[in-house]
Every structure is written in C-alpha cells, then in structure tokens.
C-alpha positions in Angstrom: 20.9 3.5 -2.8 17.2 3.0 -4.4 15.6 0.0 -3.5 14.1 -1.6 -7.4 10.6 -1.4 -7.5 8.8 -4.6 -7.2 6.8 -5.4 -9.6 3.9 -8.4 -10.0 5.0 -11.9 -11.8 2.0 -11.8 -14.1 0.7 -8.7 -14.3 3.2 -6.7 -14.0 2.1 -4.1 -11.9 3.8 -2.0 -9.0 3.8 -3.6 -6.2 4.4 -1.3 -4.0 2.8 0.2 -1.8 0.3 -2.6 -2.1 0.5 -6.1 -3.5 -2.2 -6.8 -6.2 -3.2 -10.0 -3.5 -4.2 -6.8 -0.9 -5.9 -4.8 -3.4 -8.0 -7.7 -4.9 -9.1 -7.7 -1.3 -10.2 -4.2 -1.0 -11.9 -4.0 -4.3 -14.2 -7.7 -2.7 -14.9 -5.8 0.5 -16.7 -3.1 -1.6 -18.0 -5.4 -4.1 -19.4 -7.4 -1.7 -21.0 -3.8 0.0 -23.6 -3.5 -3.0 -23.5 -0.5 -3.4 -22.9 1.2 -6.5 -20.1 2.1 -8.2 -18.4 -1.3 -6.7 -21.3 -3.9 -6.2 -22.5 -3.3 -10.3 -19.1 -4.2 -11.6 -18.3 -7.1 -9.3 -18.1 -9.6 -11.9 -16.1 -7.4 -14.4 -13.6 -6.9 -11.5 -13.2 -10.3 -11.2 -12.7 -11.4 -14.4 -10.2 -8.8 -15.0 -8.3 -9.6 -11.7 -8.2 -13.5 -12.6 -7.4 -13.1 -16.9 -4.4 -10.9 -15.3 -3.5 -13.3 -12.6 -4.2 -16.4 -14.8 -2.6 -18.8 -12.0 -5.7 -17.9 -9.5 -7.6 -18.8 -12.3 -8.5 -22.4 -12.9 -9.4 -23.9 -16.4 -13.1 -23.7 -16.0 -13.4 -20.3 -15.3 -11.3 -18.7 -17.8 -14.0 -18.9 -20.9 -16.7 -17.5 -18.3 -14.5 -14.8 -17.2 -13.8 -14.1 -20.7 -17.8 -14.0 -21.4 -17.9 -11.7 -18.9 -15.6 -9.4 -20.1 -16.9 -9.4 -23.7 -20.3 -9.0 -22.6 -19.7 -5.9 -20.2 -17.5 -3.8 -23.1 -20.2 -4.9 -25.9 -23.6 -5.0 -24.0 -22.9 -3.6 -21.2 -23.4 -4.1 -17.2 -27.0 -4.8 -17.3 -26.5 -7.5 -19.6 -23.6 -8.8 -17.8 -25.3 -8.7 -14.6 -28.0 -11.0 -16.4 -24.9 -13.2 -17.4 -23.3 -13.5 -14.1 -26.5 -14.4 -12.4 -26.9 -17.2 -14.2 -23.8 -18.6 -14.0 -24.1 -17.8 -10.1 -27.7 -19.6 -9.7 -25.9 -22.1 -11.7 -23.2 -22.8 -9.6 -25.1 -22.5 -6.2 -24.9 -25.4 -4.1 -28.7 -26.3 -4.7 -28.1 -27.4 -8.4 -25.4 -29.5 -7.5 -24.8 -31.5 -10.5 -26.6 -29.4 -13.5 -24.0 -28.2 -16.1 -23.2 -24.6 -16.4 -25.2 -22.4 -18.4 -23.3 -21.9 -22.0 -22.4 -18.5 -21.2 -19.6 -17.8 -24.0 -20.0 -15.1 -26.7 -19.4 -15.8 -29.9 -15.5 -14.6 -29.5 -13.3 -17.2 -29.7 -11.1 -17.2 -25.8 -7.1 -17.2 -26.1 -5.5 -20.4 -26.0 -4.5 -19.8 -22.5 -1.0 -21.4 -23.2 0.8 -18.2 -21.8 -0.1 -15.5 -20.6 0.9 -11.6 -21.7 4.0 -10.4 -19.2 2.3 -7.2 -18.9 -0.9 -5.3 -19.2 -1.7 -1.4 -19.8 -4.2 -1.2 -17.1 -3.8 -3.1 -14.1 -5.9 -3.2 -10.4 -3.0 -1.1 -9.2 -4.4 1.5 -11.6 -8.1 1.1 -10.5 -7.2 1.4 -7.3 -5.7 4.4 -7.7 -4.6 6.1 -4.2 -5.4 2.0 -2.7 -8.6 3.2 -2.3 -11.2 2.6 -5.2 -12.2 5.8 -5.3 -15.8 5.7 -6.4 -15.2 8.8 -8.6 -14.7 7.6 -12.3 -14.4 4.1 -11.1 -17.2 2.8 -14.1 -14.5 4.2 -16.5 -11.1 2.8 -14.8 -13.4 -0.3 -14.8 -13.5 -0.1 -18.8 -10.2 0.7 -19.8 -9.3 -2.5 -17.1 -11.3 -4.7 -18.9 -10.6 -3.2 -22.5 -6.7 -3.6 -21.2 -7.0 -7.2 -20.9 -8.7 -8.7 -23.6 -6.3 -6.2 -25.7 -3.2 -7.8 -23.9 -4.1 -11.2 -24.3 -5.3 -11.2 -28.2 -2.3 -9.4 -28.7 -0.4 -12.1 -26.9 -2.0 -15.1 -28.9 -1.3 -12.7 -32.2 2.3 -12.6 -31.6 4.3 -15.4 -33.6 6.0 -17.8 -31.3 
C-alpha cells in the first residue's frame, strides 16, 4: 500500500524527503557562508520562505518582506541588497528605539487575511536534490520570488 505524500500546511509543498522547516535551514547555513550564489540572495530567500509560511511571519515583517521581493524582481539584487541593509543597520541592537526605515515600494502588500493554499514554486523546488545546488540557483531564486507575489495577488484577486 502507498503511503500519501505529505505535503506542507501553507505552502503546500512535498514534504518528503525533507520538511520545508529542514530546508529553510540548509538554505541559512549557506546564506550565512557569503558566498555567492547563496550569500547575494539571502534576503530574497527569506522573504520568499516567510510570505509562503506566513505563520513564521509576524505582522511587521510582512510589508518589508514584501519590499524585498518587489525590489529584487524590479531593481534587482544590488538594489535589494541596499534595501536589506538598511533595514538590517536599522534593526541592530545599537539603534534601539529609532523607527524602521520606510522601506515599502510603491505596490500596495496583500491584505494578509489568508494566505494562498498553494504556490507554483516552492523552497522544495529551489532546493532541488536538498542540496541548493549553486548551478542556476539566481534563476530558481526568481521564479521563487515571481511565484509568490503571483500566488498571493492572485489570492487577494479572488472573490470571497
């Protein structure tokens, strides 16, 4: 008998042979590393991971992860390393107190009342083999990030 294949509750990704939780953690490790292709799209990653895991994501991050994603598929990954760096120097413990840069493009963010059940491009499909293979990673990357911000405007668009 076939076991059912387990899928995630929000993004609805396989789950198998990995849980998106596992690969989130891979993808960090060579985030944090530096090195290109990984280190370069370390915000983009996580903006995608949290917008398709919205319950990781708390209410103040989910316009600057939108930002982030906007930025990166319309300006591009120098300008959204510019945009995550403020928001990081920002946030550091030394400015305890100042206000958040206003890092928003003009795009209007979903309502964030629900979230789409599924999206076309998922982590499980940048990582591929589990591995985040650093050939065509930029370009998994994109159609990640172009995946979520179609899921979820396509989610608001969609009469109750």
């Amino acid at each position: 008998m076939a076991v059912p294949a387990t899928r995630c509750p929000e993004c609805g990704a396989l789950a198998q042979p990995h849980s998106c939780e596992e690969l989130f953690h891979l993808v960090l490790a060579l985030d944090h590393s530096r090195r290109p292709p990984w280190g370069p799209l370390h915000g983009v990653t996580v903006s995608c991971f949290l917008l398709q895991h919205p319950s990781r994501l708390p209410a103040s991050g989910r316009a600057r992860s939108w930002a982030i994603l906007h930025t990166y598929l319309n300006e591009g990954v120098s300008a959204t390393t510019r945009l995550t760096e403020r928001a990081r120097r920002a946030n550091s413990h030394r400015n305890t107190g100042s206000a958040l840069p206003d890092i928003v493009p003009d795009v209007a963010p979903p309502s964030w009342t629900s979230s789409p059940p599924v999206f076309r491009v998922t982590i499980a499909d940048v990582a591929q083999d589990g591995t985040f293979p650093a050939d065509g990673f930029p370009e998994r990357v994109t159609a990640w990030a172009e995946a979520t911000i179609t899921a979820w405007r396509d989610h608001e668009a969609r009469p109750e």
